[in-house]
VOGU-3710 file (C-alpha; in Angstrom, 3 decimals, decimal comma):
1> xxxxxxxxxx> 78,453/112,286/152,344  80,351/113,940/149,629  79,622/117,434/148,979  78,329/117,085/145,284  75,533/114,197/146,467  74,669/116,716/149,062  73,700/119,379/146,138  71,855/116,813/144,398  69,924/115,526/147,424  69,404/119,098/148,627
11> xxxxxxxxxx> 67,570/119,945/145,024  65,714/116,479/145,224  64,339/117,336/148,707  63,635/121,097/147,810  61,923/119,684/144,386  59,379/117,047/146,512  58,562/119,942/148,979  58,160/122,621/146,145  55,895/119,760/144,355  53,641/119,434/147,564
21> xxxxxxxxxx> 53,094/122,648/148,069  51,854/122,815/144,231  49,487/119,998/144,747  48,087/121,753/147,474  47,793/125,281/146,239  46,344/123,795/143,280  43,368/121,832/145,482  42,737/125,260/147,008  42,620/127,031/143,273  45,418/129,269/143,967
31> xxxxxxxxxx> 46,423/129,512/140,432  49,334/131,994/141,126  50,590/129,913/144,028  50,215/126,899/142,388  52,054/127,991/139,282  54,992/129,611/141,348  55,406/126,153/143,625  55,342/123,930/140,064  57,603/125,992/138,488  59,759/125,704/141,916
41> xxxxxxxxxx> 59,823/121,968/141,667  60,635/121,979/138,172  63,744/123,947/138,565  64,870/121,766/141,185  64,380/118,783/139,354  66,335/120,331/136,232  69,286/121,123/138,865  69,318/117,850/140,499  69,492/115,967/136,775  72,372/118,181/135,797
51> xxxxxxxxxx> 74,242/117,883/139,237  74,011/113,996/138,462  74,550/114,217/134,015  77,378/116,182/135,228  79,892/113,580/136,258  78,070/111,113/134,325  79,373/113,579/130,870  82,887/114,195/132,443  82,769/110,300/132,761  81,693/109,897/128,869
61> xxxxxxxxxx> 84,325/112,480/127,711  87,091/111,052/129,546  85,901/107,484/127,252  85,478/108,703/124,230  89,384/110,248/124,551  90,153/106,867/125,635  88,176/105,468/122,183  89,508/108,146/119,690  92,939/107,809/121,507  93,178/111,078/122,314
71> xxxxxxxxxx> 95,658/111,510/124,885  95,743/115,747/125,190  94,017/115,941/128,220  94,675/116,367/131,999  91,951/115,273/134,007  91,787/115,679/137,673  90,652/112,733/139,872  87,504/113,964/141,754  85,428/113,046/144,804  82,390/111,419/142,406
81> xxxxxxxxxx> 83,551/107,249/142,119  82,681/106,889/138,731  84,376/110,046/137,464  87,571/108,932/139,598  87,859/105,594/138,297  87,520/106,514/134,372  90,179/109,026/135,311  92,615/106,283/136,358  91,396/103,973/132,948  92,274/107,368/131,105
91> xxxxxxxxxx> 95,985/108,030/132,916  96,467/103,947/132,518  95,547/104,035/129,127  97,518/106,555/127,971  100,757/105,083/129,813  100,110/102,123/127,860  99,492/104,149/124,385  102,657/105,947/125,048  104,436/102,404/126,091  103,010/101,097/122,459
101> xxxxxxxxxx> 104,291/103,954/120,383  108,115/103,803/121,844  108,126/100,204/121,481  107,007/100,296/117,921  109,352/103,293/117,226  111,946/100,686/118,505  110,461/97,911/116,402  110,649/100,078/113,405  114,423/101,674/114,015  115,400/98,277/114,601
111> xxxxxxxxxx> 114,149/96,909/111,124  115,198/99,797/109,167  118,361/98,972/109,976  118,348/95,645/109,038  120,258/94,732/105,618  117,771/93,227/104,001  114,586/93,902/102,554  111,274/94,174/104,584  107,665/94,400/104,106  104,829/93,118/106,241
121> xxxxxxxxxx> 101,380/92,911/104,926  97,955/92,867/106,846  94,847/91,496/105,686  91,589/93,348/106,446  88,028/92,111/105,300  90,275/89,663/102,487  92,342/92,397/101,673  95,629/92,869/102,325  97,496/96,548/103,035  101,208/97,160/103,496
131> xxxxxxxxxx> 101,624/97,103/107,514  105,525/98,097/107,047  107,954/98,300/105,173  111,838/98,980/105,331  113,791/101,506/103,382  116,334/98,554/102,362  113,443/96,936/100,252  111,859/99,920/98,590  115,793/100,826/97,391  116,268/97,137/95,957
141> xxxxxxxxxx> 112,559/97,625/93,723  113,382/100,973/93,120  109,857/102,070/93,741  108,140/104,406/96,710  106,436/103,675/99,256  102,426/102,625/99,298  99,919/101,986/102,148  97,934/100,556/99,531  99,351/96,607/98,367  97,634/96,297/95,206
151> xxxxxxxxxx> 99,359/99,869/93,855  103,109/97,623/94,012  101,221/95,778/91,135  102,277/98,683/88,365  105,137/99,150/89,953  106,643/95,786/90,440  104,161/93,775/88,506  107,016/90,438/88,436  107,058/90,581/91,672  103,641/91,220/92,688
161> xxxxxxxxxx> 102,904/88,286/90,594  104,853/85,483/92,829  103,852/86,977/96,657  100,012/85,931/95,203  101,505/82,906/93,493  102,419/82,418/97,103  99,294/82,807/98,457  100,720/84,504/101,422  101,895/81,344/103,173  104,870/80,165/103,897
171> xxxxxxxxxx> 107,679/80,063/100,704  111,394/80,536/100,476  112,425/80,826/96,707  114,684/82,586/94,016  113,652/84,352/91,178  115,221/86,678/88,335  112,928/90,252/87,691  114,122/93,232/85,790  114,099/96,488/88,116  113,013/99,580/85,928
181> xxxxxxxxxx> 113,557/97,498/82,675  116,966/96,976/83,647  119,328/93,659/83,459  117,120/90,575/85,246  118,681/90,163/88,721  118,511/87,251/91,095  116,808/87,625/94,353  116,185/85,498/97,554  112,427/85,565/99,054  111,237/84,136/101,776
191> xxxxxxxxxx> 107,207/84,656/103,029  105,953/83,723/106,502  102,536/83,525/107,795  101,966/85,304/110,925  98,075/84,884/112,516  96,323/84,526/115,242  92,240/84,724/116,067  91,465/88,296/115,309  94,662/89,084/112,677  96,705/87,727/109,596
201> xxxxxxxxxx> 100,218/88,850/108,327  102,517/88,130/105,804  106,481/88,616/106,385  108,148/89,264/103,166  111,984/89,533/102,815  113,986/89,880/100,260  117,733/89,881/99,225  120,023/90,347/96,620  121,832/86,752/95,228  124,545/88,897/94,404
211> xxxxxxxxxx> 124,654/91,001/97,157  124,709/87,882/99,378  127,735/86,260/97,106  130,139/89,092/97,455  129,109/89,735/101,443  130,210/85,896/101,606  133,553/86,455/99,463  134,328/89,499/100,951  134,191/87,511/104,607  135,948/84,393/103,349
221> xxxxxxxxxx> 138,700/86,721/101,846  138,762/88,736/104,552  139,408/85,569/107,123  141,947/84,587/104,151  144,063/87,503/104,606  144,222/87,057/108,412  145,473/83,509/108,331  148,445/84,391/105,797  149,172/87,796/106,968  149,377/85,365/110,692
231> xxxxxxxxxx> 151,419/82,706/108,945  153,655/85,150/107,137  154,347/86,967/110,084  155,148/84,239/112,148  157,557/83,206/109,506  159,086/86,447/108,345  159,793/88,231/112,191  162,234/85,487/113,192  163,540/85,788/110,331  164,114/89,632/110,014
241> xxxxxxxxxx> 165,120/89,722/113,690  168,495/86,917/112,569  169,277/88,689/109,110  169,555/91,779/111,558  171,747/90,404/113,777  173,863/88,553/110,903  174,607/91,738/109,716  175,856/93,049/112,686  178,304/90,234/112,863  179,053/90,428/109,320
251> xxxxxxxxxx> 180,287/94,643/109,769  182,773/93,484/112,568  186,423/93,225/111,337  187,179/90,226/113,461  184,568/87,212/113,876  185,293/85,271/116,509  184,059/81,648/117,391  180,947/82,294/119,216  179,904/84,757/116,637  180,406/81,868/113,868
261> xxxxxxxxxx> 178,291/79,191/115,883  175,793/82,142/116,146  175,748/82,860/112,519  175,428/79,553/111,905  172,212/78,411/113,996  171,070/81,829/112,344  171,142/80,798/108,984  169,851/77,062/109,941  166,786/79,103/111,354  166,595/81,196/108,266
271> xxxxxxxxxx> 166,708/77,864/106,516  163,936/76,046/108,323  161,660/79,024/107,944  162,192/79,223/104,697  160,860/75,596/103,690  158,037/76,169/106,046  157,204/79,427/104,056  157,877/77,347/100,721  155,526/74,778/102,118  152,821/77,186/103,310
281> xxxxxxxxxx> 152,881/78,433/99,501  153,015/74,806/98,184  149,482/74,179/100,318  148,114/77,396/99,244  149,027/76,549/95,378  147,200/73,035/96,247  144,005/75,215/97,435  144,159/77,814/94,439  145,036/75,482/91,665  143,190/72,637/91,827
291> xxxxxxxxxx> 143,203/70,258/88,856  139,908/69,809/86,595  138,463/66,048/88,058  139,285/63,556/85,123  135,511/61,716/85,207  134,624/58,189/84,765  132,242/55,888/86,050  133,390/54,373/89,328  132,550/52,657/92,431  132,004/54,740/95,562
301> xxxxxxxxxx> 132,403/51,720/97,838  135,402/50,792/95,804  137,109/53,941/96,330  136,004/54,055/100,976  137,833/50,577/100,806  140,639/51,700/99,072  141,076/54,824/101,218  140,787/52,333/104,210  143,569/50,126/103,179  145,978/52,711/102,963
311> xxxxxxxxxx> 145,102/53,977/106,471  144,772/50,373/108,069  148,161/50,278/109,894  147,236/54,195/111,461  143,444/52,114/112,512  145,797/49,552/114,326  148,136/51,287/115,527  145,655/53,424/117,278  143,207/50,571/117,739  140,037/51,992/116,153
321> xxxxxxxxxx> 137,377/50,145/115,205  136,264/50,521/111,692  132,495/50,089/111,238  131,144/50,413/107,628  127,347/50,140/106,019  128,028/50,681/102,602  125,374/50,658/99,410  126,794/49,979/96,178  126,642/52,896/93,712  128,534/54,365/91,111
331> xxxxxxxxxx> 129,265/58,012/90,631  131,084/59,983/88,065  134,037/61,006/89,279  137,866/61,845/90,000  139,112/58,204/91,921  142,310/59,971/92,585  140,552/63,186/94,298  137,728/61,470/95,882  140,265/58,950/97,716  142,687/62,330/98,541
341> xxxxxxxxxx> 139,588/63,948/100,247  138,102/60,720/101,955  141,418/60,631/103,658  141,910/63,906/104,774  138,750/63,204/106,617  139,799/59,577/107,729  142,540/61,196/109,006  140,872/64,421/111,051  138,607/61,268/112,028  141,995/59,659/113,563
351> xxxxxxxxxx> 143,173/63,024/115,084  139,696/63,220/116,944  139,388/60,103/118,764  142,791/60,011/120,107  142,019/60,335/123,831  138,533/58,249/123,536  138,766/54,704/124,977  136,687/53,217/123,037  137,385/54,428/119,463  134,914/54,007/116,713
361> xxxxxxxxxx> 134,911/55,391/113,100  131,906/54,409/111,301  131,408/54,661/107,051  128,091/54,841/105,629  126,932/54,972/101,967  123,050/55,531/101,331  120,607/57,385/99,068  118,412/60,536/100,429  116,381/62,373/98,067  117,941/61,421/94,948
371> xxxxxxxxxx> 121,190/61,883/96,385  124,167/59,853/97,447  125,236/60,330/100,592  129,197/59,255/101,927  128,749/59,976/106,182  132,127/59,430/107,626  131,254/59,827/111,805  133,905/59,230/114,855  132,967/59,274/118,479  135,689/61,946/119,287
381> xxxxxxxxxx> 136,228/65,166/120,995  134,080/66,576/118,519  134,508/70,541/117,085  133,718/73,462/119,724  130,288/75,374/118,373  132,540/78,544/118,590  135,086/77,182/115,416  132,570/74,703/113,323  132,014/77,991/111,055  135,764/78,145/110,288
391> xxxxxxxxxx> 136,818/74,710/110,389  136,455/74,700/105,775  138,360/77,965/105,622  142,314/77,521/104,594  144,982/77,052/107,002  142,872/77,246/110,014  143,595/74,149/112,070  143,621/73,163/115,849  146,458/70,611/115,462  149,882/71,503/116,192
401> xxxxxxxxxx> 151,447/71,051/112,806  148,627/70,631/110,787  148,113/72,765/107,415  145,267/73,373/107,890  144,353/72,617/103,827  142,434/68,813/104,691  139,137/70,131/105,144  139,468/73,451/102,608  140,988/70,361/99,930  137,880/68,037/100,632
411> xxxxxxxxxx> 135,268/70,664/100,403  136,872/71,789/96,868  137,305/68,310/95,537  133,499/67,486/96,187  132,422/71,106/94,832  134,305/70,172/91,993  132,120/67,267/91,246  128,806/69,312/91,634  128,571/67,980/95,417  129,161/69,894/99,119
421> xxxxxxxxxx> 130,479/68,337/102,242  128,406/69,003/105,370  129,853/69,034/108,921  127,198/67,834/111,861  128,041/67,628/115,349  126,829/64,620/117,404  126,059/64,085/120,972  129,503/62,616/121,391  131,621/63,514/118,476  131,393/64,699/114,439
431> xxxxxxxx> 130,003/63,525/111,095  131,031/64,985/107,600  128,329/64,069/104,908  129,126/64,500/101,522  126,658/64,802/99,051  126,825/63,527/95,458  124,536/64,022/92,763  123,014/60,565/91,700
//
């Protein structure tokens, strides 16, 4: 028996015998005796309550710093059961408090990094508080920070206005607001509904249209640059190395034979890399200077069957089989430019089924959504998921002595006619889509 129960049953026993000896002073009138023994008993009792209330408060305290959260304290496990095990829901509690607050610390380092803008909301009793909110999105409003949703009203009243238009489900939008009376800018938002049984959140980011627009021009330059800085250097390093070398021949006072032959395949090389350099410009001029479309009213079906006449003898020669379901519509267009860029893709199309047995290129005209949709799809190799994001940009190519200008040509013909080519990849091979407006 533990030594704390011992007290307690100690003071119990002494209180029964002290009460006894009470009742029986008491049924012998022995008023002082009586009062002595009662008073006796009482004490005991009082002792024995507080020897129990005492781990039963220790027990209560150690909860109610578990409630409030308050993790200060240092308890002591003890030999009481009940004192011992809300000493262990204390320690485990706090462990997991202390787990909480570095993983939201985390959380929130993570986000406020993040280059776009942030805020979550909460909603509490069908009304909604800010639950966080990044430093990225307060900068792009221009306003401070608020726990309280409903003060963002004064201070961004355009667009307080469209998160309730939204009513906090699930949007994805643009939308032009002045920021402290400024010029209207252009931003992206997107709102997702978060809940589950017991809470509801909205996720609200937001991004600048023109932020977004020079990030992308500043990448597509920048991959730009590294394909003709690549091509020029390839080009121009040869050709440095032999002008080096010519000139040492050239300073010696007698040429001999093998030095002519040797100037001679030197300035052949020179030659060669010269066109390819002239050529590389001539693709890149191509790119950069595209013509203005010359529009008229013209069949799309016309101008697949066209493109596949002038590619029929590569079809047989390669014996691919040429599959086409083709609705008749007309579009307003370029003939000339729409035939270029359906065979640049014919022939990438070509290029791709090369090693397949059983080769299959298959044309198909249709309507989605308004829209008129040219699929061209092959049952190639197909595009590896680590290059599909570069395979529009100019001069990148996977074919030794391609251009690499087919699919950076096609994609600016169709954006010149208000349309955008989309690249899917299949199970077993690729399909570009392009997309007209009807």
């Amino acid at each position: 028996m533990k030594k704390q129960q011992i007290f307690w049953l100690i003071f119990i026993i002494l209180a029964i015998f002290s009460g006894i000896f009470a009742f029986d002073f008491y049924s012998q009138n022995k008023w002082i005796n009586f009062f002595l023994f009662a008073l006796m008993s009482l004490i005991f009792i009082v002792l024995a309550k507080n020897s129990a209330l005492s781990y039963v408060q220790k027990t209560e305290k150690l909860l109610l710093a578990i409630q409030k959260k308050d993790f200060s304290l240092f308890p002591k496990t003890e030999e009481n059961s009940l004192v011992n095990s809300a000493v262990k829901l204390y320690y485990q509690s706090k462990e997991e408090h202390l787990s909480l607050s570095s993983y939201k610390l985390l959380y929130e380092e993570i986000l406020n990094q993040l280059e776009i803008g942030l805020m979550i909301l909460s909603e509490k009793d069908n009304h909604w508080e800010v639950f966080y909110v990044n430093p990225v999105f307060l900068e792009i409003l221009q306003i401070p920070k608020y726990n309280s949703w409903e003060l963002y009203e004064n201070k961004s009243p355009g667009f307080y206005k469209i998160i309730q238009q939204t009513n906090y489900e699930n949007s994805q939008e643009f939308f032009d607001i002045s920021i402290n009376e400024n010029t209207k800018q252009s931003f992206s938002l997107r709102t997702k509904k978060v809940q589950n049984v017991k809470n509801r959140f909205c996720i609200i980011s937001l991004e600048s249209v023109q932020k977004i627009i020079e990030q992308k021009e500043k990448l597509a330059w920048n991959n730009l640059m590294k394909v003709i800085s690549h091509e020029l250097l390839n080009t121009l390093t040869p050709v440095n190395s032999l002008i080096q070398n010519l000139e040492y021949i050239a300073n010696q006072e007698i040429i001999e034979k093998e030095d002519q032959q040797d100037m001679k395949e030197s300035l052949m090389i020179i030659n060669s890399k010269s066109k390819q350099l002239l050529n590389f410009v001539d693709d890149y001029r191509q790119v950069a200077e595209l013509p203005k479309p010359a529009f008229k009213n013209i069949s799309l079906t016309d101008i697949v069957e066209s493109a596949l006449d002038f590619l029929k003898p590569e079809f047989e020669k390669n014996q691919i089989i040429i599959i086409n379901s083709l609705e008749n519509h007309m579009i307003s267009a370029d003939e000339k430019m729409i035939e270029r860029c359906l065979i640049n893709l014919y022939l990438n199309a070509i290029f791709a089924v090369s090693d397949t047995l059983e080769k299959t290129i298959k044309t198909e005209i249709k309507t989605f959504n308004k829209r008129i949709v040219l699929s061209i799809e092959d049952n190639g190799i197909g595009i590896q998921k680590e290059i599909q994001d570069k395979i529009f940009l100019p001069f990148f190519t996977t074919r030794s002595g391609g251009s690499g200008i087919g699919l950076t040509l096609s994609k600016s013909i169709i954006e010149a006619h208000k349309g955008y080519v989309n690249y899917k990849s299949l199970e077993q091979g690729s399909r570009f889509e392009i997309w007209f407006l009807s």
